[in-house]
N, C-alpha and C positions, 0 to 999 in steps of 0.2 A: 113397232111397239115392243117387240120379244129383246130386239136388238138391244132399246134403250134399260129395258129393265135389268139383262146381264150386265149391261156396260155400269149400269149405276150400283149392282152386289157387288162386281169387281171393284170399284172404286171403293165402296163401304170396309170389304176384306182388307184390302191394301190398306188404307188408311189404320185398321184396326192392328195391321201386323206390322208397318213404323211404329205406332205410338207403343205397344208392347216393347217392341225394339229399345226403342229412346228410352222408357222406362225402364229395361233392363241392363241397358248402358249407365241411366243414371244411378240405378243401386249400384252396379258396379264400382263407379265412381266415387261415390257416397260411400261404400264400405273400403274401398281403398283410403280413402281421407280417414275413415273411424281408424284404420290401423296404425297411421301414422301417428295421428292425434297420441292411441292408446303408448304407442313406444316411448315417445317424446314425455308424454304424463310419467309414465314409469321411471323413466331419466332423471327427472325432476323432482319425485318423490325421492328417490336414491341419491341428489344433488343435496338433500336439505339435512342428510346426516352427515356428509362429509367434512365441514358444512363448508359452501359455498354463500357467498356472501350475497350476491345480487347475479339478476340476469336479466341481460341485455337483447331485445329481441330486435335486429335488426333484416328490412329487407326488401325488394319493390313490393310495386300495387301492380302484384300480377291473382288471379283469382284463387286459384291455390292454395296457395301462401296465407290470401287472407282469410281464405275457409280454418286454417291451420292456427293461424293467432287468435280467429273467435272462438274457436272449442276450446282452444286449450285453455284461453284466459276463463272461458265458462267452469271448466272444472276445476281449475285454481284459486275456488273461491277464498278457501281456507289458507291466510297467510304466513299458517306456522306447517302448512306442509311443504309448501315451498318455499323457494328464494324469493324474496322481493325482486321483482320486475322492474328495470332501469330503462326507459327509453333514450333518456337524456343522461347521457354519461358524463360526469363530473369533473371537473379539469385533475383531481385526486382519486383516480378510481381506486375499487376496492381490490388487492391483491388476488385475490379469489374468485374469479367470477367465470359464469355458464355465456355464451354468445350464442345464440338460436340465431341464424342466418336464413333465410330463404329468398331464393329467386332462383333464374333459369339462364340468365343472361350472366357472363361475364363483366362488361361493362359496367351497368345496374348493379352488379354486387358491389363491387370495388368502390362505384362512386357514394355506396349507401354506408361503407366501412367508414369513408373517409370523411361524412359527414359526421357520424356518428363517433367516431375515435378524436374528433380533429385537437386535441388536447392531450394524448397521448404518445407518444414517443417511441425509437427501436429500442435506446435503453429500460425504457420502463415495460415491455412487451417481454423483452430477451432475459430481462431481471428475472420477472415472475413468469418465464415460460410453463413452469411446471404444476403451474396452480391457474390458469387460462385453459378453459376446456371451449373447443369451437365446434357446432351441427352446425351444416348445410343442410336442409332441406328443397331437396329437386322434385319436381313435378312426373318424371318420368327418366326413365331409363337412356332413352337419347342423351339429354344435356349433362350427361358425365363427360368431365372430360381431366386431361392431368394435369393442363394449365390453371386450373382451380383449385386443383391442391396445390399447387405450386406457391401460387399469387396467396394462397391464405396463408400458407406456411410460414413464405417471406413476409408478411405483415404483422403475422402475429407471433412472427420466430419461436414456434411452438409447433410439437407434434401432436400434440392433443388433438387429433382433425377426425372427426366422423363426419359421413356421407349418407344420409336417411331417406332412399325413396321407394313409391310405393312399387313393386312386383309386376313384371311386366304379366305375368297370367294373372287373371282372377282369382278371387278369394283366396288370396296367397298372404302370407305375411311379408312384409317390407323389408328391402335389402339393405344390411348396414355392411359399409365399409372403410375401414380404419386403413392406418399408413405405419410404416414403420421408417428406421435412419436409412434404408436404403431404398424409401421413394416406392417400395410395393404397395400393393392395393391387396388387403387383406379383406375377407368375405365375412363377416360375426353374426351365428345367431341373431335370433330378434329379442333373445330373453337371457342374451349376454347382463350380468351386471356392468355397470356404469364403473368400478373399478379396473373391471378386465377392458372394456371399451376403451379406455384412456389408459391402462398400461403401458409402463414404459419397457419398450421394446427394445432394449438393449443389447448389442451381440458383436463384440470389436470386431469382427468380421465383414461388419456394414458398416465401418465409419473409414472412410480415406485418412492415409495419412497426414497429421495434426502440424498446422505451419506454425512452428515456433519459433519466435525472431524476439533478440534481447538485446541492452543496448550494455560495454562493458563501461560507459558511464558512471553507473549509479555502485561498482567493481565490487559487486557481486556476482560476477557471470566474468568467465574470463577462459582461455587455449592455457593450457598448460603445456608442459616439452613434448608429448607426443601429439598436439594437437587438437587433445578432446576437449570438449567442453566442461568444465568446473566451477565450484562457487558456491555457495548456502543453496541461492535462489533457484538453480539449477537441480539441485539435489531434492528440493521439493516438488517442482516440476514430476524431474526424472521417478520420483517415487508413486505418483500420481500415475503418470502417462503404463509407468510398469503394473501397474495394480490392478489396473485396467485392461490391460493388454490391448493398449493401441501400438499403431506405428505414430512413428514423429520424423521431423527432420529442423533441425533446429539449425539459427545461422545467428551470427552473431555482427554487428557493426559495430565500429569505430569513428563514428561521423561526430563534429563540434555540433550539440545543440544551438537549434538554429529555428526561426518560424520554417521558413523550406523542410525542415528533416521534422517537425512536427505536422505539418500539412500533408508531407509525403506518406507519415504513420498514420493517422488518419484515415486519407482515403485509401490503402491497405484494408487498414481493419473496416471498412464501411462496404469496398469491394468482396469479402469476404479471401482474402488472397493470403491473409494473413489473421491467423486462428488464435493466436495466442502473441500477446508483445509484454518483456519482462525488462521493466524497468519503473522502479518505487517513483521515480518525481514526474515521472510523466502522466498526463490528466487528457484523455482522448473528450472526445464531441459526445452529442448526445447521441451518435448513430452509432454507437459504441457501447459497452458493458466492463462498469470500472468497481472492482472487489478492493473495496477498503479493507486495509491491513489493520490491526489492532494493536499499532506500534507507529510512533511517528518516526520520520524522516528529517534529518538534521544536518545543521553548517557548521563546521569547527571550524574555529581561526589556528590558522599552521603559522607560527612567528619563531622568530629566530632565537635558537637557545642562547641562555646566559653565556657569557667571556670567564675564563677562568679568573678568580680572583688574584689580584695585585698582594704586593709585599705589604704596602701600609693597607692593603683592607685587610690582611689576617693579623698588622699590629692595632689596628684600630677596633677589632671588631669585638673581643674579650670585656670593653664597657660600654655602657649606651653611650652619646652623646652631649647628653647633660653631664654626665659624671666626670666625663673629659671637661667640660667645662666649671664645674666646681673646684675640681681639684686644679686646674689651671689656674683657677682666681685665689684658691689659697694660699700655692705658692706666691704668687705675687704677693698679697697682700701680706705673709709673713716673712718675705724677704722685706720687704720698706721694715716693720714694725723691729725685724732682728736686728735690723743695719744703724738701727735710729737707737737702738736702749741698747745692743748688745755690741760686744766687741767683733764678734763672729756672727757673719751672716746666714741667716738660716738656711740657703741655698747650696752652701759651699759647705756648711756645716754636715746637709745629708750626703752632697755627695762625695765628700772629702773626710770626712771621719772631724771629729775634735777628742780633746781629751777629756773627759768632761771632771775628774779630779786635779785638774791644774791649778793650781791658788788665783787665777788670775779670772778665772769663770764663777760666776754668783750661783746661790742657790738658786734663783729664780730662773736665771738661765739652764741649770743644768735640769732642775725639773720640766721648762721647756720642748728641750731639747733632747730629754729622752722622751718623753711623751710621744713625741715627733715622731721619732726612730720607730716607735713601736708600731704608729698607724701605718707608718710608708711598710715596713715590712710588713706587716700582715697585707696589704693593697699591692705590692709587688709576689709574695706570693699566690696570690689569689689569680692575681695577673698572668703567673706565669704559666699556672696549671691550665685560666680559662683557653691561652695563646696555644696551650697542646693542644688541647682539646679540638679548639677549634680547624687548626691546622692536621690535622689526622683524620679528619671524619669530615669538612668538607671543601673541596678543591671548585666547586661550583656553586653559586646561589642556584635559589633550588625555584624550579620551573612554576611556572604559575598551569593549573591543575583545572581553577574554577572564573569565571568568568569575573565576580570580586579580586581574584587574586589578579588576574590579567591587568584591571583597572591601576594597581598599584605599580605599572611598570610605567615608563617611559617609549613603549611600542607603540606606531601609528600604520593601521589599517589602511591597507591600499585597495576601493574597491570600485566595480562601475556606479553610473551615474544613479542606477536606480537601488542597486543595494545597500550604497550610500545614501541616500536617502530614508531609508526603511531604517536603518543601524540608526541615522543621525539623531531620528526620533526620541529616542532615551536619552534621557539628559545625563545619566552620568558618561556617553559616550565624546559629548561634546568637546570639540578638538582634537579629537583622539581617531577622524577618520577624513582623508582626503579623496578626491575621485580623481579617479586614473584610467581612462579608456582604453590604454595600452598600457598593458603592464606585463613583466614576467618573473616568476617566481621561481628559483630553481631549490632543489635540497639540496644544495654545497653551501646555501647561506651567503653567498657572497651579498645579497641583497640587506640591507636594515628592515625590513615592514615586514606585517603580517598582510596572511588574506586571508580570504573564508573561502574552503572546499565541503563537499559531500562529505560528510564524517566516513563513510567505507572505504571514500575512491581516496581520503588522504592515507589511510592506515596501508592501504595496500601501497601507493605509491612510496612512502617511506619502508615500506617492507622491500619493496625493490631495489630501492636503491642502496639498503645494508647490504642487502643479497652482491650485487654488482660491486659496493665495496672492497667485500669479501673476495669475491673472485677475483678481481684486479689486485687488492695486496697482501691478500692471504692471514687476513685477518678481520675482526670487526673493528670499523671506525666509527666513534663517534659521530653521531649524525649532527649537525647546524643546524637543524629544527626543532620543531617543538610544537606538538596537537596537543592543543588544550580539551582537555577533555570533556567537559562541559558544552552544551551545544549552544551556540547563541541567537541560530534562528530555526525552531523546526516547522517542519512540511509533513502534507497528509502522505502516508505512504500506499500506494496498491498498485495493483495489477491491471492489465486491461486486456480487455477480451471482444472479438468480436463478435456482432449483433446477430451475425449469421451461423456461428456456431452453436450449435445446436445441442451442446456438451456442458454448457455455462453452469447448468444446475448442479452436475455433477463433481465438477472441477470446485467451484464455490463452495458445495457442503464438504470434500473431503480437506480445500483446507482448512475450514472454519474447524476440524477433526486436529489436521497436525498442528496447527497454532496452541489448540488448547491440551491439545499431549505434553507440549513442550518439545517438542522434534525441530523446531522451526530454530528453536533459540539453543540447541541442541548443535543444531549445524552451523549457525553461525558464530558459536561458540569454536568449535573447532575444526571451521576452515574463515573463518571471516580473519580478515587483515589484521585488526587493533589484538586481537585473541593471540594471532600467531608472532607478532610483532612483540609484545607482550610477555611469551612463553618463552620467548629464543634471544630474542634481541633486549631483553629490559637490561638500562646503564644502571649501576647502583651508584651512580656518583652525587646525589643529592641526599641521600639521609649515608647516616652510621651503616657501617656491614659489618650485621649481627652473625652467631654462628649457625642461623636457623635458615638466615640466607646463604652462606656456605653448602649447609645441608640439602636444603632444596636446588642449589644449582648442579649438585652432585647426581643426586636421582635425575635430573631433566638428561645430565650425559649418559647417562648407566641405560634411560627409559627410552 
């Protein structure tokens, strides 16, 4: 009896000192979740001045987690102290937005991102990395792990990443942990602001150096005699990359645009292997981040310059056409009338002299035919002065400039099937372009047709080929071409970056800076082709050379 009554206090005690236990484990538990909850509230009151637009609460059905979304949603009564809560993210998200994560699983996170995102993009992630703030929320201190920063970083190609969980001691405050560019795990206060948390942690010391690859296509990027790399587009780069103090290593190709060397740029920039590609016409995928320029990209037609003029275009060219025919029907018509009533024909009369006091000549004829005398000389010297004129000031009709004036030649565009096509569209082009799959165009002009080039990569190619002139005959020769200056088809022009670099925000605002300094137009002012072409190489043989042009050709050799 003694026996059973111990054995049953024993029981009573033990029972009493688990349920104390389990009770005291579950405050534990219960005040670890209040601190979490509290960090997160605090996040999100500090989120609603930045402002952040909405916030996405994605994450399993693990129990945690959803102790963690019913308080919080509980104290977020009030919808002007925080962001609007997004479950359902919109195929248009908002540029700004808070993503509250939670679970413990890898897997489970990733598949709950990808339901969640499945309308979103690397470019539209990479775009706005710098406005995309990412919490994980873990359950414990275990399920850290750096494949979870990894995989979030890569998703949301974004450093903005905090790590929110509860303290592995008791009544302790919750551990945050932030990342910086070179992949550390940073330890922050619990009453860090929501600014310093998502700081950009910037320090060229943690970034590898930047793969910069350009194509000398678009010939803005080009080896000059030693070697280095040159060009407008490069010197923006270059100014950039210096500013910053990063390393670089830039390479440059000369491959024929092709689908293959577009597919190959591509999955570069999608591998992350390639950081940076500088070339205006090229348009990467969506796994890519493309910086539209705020200046379009354009096709000049390069056609053959005018023939120097002929003996009868400099005697023909002093009257219009009409005029020449006027006076042609004159004489006619007053030779029959002098030959019929007069003795002396009026033909032989101008140009043989008559007497005109000889008894044998009428008055009617002699006031005729001084009349006569007096229009042809005044028409002869008018004639002769327009014939100097003409012949002294221009040895060349004068180049067509603008896309109208092109129209008025007799040039036909040689182009492929689909840019003939696109051209053919405008009716005033009609006739005036054939398709040629094979065709070659050189600047010696031996060819009759125009074509359409990059308006940069023609200027420079004609800038070359003065140059090589030059050194071959020890002078400048007139070039056989001719860049119309007028574009006749433009294209968006940018840059492109990849989805993986992690610099995109930086790079992006400092040139949205040089574009609008005028630094950009600055450079390609003087190094770009048509600039340089322009300064050194301009023919004056299509207008008068004034003494102002003299003057100025004089400072270009003195400067």
């Amino acid at each position: 009896m003694v026996r059973t009554i111990v054995l049953f206090v024993g029981l009573l005690m033990f029972g009493r000192a688990g349920g104390s236990s389990a009770l005291v484990n579950k405050n534990e538990s219960d005040f670890k979740l209040s601190l979490v909850v509290n960090v997160l509230d605090r996040i999100l009151l500090e989120a609603s001045a930045m402002p952040i637009e909405t916030c996405s609460l994605v994450g399993t059905n693990e129990s945690f987690f959803r102790d963690v979304v019913d308080r919080l949603l509980s104290r977020s009564g009030n919808r002007f102290m925080v962001p609007t809560f997004n479950n359902a993210v919109a195929r248009y998200a908002p540029t700004k937005q808070l993503v509250i994560i939670g679970g413990d699983s890898v897997d489970d996170i990733m598949g709950s991102l990808v339901n969640a995102f499945r309308y979103q993009n690397i470019r539209f992630f990479s775009t706005n990395s710098r406005d995309i703030f990412v919490i994980l929320v873990l359950s414990d201190l275990r399920f850290v792990e750096s494949k979870k920063f990894f995989l979030l970083r890569v998703f949301f190609c974004t450093l903005n990443l905090l790590i929110v969980l509860p303290s592995p001691t008791p009544y302790q405050q919750p551990i945050l942990i932030a990342t910086d560019y070179a992949d550390r795990a940073l330890t922050m206060p619990h009453d860090t602001p929501i600014d310093s948390l998502f700081a950009d942690r910037f320090r060229s010391q943690d970034v590898p150096p930047v793969n910069v690859w350009g194509s000398v296509r678009s010939a803005l990027l080009w080896h000059n005699a030693h070697g280095d790399v040159v060009g407008p587009d490069w010197s923006v780069f270059r100014t950039v990359l210096e500013h910053m103090g990063l390393r670089w290593k830039v390479t440059l190709h000369q491959y024929t645009p092709s689908l293959v060397l577009n597919e190959w740029v591509n999955e570069q920039l999608d591998r992350g292997t390639m950081d940076i590609y500088i070339d205006r016409g090229f348009l990467p995928t969506e796994l890519s981040v493309v910086h539209f320029l705020p200046e379009m990209n354009g096709f000049c037609m390069v056609v053959p310059k005018a023939k120097k003029y002929k003996i009868l275009r400099h005697l023909l060219s002093p009257m219009q056409p009409t005029c020449w025919i006027v006076l042609g029907g004159t004489l006619f018509v007053g030779s029959l009338i002098a030959h019929r009533y007069f003795r002396n024909s009026l033909l032989s009369t101008l140009l043989f002299g008559a007497n005109l006091n000889a008894p044998g000549v009428s008055r009617t004829e002699r006031v005729l035919l001084f009349c006569s005398l007096v229009v042809f000389f005044v028409l002869s010297e008018a004639y002769q002065a327009k014939l100097l004129s003409s012949m002294s000031s221009q040895r060349y009709p004068p180049d067509p400039r603008t896309v109208a004036e092109f129209l008025h030649t007799d040039i036909i565009l040689e182009l492929d099937y689909t840019t003939a096509m696109i051209v053919a569209i405008r009716s005033e082009f009609a006739g005036r372009v054939t398709n040629h799959t094979d065709y070659r165009f050189t600047f010696d002009g031996n060819l009759e047709h125009g074509v359409l080039m990059l308006c940069p990569s023609a200027w420079v190619h004609l800038l070359q080929w003065t140059r090589q002139q030059y050194e071959r005959h020890g002078h400048n020769v007139r070039p056989a071409v001719h860049i119309v200056g007028e574009k006749l088809l433009t294209l968006v022009a940018s840059y492109s970056f990849s989805g993986a670099f992690t610099l995109n925000p930086r790079f992006r605002g400092y040139l949205d800076r040089l574009f609008e300094s005028g630094l950009v137009t600055y450079w390609q002012m003087a190094e770009g082709g048509q600039q340089l072409y322009e300064r050194r190489f301009e023919f004056l043989d299509s207008t008068v050379i004034a003494f102002s042009d003299l003057t100025a050709a004089r400072s270009n050799e003195t400067g």
